[in-house]
KOLVEXLUM-444709 format. One line per field, with one value per residue (C-alpha): residue number from 1; residue in three letters; x, y, z. Coordinates in steps of 0.25 Angstrom, whole numbers, always signed. Each point is the difference from the previous one (the first is absolute). Layout:
N
k NUM / ...
r ala / ...
c1 X / ...
c2 Y / ...
c3 Z / ...
END
This chain:
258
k 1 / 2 / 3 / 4 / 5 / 6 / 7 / 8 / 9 / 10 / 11 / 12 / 13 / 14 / 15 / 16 / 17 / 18 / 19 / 20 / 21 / 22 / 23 / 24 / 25 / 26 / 27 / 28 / 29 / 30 / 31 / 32 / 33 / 34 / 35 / 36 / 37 / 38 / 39 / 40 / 41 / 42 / 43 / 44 / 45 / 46 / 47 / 48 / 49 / 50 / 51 / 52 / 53 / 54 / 55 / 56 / 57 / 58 / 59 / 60 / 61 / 62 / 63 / 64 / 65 / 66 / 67 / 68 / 69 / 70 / 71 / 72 / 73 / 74 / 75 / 76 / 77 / 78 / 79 / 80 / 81 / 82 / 83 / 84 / 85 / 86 / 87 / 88 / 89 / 90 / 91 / 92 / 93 / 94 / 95 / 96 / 97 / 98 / 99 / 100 / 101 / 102 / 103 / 104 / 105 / 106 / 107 / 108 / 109 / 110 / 111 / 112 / 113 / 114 / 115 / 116 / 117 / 118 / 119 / 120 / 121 / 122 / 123 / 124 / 125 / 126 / 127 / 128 / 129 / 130 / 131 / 132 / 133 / 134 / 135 / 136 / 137 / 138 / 139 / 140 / 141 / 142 / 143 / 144 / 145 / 146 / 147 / 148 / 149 / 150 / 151 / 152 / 153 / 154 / 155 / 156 / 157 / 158 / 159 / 160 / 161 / 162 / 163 / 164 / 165 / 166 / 167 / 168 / 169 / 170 / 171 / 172 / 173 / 174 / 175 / 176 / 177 / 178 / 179 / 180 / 181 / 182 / 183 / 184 / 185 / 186 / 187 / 188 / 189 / 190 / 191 / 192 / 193 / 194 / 195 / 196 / 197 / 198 / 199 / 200 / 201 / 202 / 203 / 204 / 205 / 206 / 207 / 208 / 209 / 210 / 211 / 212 / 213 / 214 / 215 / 216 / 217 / 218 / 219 / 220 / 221 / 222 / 223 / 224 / 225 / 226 / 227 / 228 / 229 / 230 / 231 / 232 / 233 / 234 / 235 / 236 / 237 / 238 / 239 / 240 / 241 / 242 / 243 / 244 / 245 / 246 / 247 / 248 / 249 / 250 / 251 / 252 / 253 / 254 / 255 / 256 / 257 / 258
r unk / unk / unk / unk / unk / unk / unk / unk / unk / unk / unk / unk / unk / unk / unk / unk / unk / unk / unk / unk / unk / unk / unk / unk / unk / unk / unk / unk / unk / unk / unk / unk / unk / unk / unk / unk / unk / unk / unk / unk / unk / unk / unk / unk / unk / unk / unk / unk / unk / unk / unk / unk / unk / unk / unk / unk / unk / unk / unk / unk / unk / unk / unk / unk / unk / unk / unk / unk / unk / unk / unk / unk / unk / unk / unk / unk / unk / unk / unk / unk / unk / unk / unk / unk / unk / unk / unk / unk / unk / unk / unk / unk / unk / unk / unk / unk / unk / unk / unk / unk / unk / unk / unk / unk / unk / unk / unk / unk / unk / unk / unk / unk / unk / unk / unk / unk / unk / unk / unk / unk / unk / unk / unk / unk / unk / unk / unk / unk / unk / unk / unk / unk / unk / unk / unk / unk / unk / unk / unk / unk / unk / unk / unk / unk / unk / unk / unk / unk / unk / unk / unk / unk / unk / unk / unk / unk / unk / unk / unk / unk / unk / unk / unk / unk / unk / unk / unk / unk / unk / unk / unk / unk / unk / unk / unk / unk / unk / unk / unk / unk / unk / unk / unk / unk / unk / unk / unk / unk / unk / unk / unk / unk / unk / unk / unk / unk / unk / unk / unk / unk / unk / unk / unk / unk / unk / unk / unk / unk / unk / unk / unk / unk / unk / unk / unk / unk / unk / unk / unk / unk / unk / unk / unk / unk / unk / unk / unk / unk / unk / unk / unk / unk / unk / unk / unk / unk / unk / unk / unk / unk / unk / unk / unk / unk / unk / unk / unk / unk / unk / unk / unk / unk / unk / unk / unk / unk / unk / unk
c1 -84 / -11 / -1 / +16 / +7 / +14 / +2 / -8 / +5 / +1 / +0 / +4 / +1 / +11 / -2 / +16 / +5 / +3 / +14 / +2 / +8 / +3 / -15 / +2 / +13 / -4 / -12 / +9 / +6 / -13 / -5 / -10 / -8 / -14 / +3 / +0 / +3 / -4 / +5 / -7 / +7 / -6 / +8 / +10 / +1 / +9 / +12 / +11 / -2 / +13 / -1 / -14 / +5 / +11 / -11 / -10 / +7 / -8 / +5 / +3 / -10 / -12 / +3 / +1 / -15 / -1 / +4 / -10 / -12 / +2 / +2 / -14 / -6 / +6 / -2 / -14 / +2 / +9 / -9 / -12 / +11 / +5 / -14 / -3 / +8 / -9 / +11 / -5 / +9 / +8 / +14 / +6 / +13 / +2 / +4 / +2 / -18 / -2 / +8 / -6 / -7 / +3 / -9 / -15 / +7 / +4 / -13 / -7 / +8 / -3 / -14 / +1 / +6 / -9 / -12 / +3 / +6 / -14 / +2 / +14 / +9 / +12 / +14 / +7 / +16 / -5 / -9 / +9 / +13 / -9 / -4 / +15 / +7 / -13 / +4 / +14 / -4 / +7 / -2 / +12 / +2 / +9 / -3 / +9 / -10 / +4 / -9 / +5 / -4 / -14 / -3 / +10 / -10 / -12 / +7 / +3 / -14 / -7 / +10 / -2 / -15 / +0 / +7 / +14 / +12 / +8 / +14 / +5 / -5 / +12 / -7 / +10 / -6 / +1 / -2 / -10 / -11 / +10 / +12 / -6 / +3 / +14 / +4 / +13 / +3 / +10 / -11 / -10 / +11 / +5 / -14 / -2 / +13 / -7 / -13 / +5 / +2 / +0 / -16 / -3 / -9 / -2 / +2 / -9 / +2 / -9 / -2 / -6 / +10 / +13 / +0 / +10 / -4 / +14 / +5 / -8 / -1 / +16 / +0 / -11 / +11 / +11 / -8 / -8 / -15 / -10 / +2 / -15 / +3 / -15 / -3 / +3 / -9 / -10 / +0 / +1 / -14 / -4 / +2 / -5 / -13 / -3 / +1 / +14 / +8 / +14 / +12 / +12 / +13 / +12 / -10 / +1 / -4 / -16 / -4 / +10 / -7 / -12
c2 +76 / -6 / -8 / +4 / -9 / +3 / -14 / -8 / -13 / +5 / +12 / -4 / +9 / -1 / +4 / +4 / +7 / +14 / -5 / -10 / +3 / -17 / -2 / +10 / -4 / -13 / +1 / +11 / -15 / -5 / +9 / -10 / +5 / +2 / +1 / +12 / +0 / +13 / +1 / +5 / +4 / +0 / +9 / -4 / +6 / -10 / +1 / -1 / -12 / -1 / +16 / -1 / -12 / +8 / +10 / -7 / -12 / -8 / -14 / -1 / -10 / +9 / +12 / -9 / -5 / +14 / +4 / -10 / +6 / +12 / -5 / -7 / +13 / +6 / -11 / +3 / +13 / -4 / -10 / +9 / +9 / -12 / -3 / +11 / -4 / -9 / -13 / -13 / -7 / +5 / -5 / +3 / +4 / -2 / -13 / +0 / +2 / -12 / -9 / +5 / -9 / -12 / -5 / +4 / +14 / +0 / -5 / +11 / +12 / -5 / -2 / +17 / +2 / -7 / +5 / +15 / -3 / -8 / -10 / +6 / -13 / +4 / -9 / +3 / -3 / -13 / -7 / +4 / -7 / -12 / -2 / +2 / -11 / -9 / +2 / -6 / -10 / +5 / -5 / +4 / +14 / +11 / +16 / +11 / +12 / +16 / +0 / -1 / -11 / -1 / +2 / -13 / -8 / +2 / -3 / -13 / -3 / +5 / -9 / -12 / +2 / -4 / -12 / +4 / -2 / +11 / -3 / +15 / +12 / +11 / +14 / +11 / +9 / +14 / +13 / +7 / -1 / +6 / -7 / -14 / +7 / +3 / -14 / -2 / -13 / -5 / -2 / -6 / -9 / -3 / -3 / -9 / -9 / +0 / -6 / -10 / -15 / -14 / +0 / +13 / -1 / +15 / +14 / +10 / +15 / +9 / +14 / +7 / +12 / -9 / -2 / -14 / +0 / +4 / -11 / -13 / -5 / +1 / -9 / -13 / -1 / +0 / -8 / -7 / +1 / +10 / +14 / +8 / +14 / +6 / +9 / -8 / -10 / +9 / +6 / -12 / -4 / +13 / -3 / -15 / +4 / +9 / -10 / +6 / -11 / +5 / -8 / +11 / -4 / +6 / +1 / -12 / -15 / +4 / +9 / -8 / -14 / +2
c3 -147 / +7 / +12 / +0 / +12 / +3 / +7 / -7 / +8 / +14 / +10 / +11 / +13 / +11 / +14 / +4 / +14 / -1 / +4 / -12 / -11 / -1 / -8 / -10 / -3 / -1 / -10 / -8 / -6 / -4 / -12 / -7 / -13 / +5 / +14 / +8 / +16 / +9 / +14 / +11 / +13 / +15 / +9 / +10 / +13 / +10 / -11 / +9 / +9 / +6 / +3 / +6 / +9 / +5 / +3 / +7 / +6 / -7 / -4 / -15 / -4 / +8 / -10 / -11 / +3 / +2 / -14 / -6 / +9 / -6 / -15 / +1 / +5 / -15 / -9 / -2 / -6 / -9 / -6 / -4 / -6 / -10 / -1 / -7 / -10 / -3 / +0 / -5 / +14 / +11 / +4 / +15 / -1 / +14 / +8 / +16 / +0 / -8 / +9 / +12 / +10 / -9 / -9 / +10 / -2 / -13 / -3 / +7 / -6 / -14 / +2 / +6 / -13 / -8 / +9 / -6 / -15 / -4 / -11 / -4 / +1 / +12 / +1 / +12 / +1 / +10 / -11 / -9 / +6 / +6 / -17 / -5 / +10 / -4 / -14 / +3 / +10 / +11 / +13 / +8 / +0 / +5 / +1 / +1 / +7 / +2 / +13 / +14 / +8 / +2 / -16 / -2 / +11 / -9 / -14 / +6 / +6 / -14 / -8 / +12 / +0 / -16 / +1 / -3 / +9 / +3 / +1 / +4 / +2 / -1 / +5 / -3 / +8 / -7 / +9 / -8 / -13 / -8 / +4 / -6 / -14 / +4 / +5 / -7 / -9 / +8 / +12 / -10 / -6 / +16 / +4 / -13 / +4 / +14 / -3 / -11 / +2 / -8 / +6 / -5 / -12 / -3 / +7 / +1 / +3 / +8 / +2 / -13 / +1 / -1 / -15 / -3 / -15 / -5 / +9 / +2 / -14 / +0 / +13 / -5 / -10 / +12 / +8 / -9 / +8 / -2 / +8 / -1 / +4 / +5 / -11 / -11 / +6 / +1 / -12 / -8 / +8 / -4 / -14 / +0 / +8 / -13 / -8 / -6 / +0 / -10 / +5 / +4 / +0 / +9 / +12 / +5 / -2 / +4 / -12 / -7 / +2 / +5
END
């Protein structure tokens, strides 16, 4: 057949950790007609932060900024890879980078992005999240984060410098890049009970590798405000920036409303 396109709607590429299983599994949930998805990954180095800071000495947070040092030195890579490809947009299925030095670093780190992807449209997990809780009018928010302390800091000074009002931010604090994907439900659920309140209008969950999908629909029901874990919302920019806008039912109130 000629001019034969397997997705004729979208290609959309996906830079991922090499440590994420969270993103994949994610995206396995959303098989649309017309749309394929094709992950990039970038090496991680720093995987165990808790280890490397009984090593060094160093203080948690310092290896954690560390870790995302050497993530940008990687990303790079992993972009002209996908680009091969020859993808019509590009997704970021990672989180902590986009929320870093609030909103004059998120600014700069897409615009890094952008710089080496040309025209190709990019939606990264902040924009994505800053859309969706604009979407339902939030102004009051809570966030439930898998960083340690210093990666809860800038969630709340990205969230602060757009406008809304962080309520709480919970940082469970996982030891390592791959201990984020082995976060058991009970600490997400004991986070979520955490960070709720009467003045919370929605809750958003950070850290790309810690997939919530199976359990934050369930829980807008339970507590009856909408709960945005970071992938959904990123893919369902992804989609929307495509032009694809199919509502999808079970994921959630965002692809189911809007």
């Amino acid at each position: 057949m000629d001019n034969y396109q397997i997705a004729k709607r979208a290609q959309i590429g996906v830079l991922i950790p090499s440590t994420n299983t969270g993103v994949e599994y994610d995206l396995q949930k959303f098989i649309l007609d017309g749309v394929s998805w094709h992950p990039s990954r970038f090496w991680i180095e720093l995987k165990n932060w808790q280890e490397e800071q009984d090593k060094t000495g160093e203080g948690i947070d310092n290896v954690f900024e560390r870790f995302l040092d050497m993530m940008r030195d990687e990303i790079p890579i992993s972009i002209r890879n996908v680009l091969s490809a020859k993808i019509n947009h590009l997704m970021l299925g990672m989180s902590a980078e986009t929320f870093w030095g609030g909103l004059e670093g998120n600014i700069k780190f897409e615009q890094e992005i952008q710089d080496q992807v040309g025209d190709i449209g990019v939606t990264t997990a902040a924009a994505a999240t800053r859309d969706a809780l604009n979407c339902f009018k939030a102004k009051n928010i809570s966030v439930i984060t898998p960083y340690p302390p210093v990666g809860d800091v800038n969630v709340r000074r990205f969230f602060s410098d757009i406008g809304f009002n962080v309520i709480h931010v919970k940082g469970m604090a996982r030891p390592s890049a791959t201990a984020i994907a082995e976060t058991s439900i009970s600490e997400v659920l004991s986070a979520v009970q955490e960070v709720d309140g009467d003045n919370v209008d929605a809750i958003v969950q950070c850290g790309t590798n810690l997939s919530t999908i199976d359990l934050f629909p369930t829980l807008e029901h339970t507590l009856s405000k909408p709960m945005l874990p970071i992938n959904v919302a990123t893919i369902w920019g992804a989609l929307r920036a495509v032009g694809v806008k199919d509502k999808i039912t079970g994921k959630g109130r965002l692809l189911e409303e809007f």
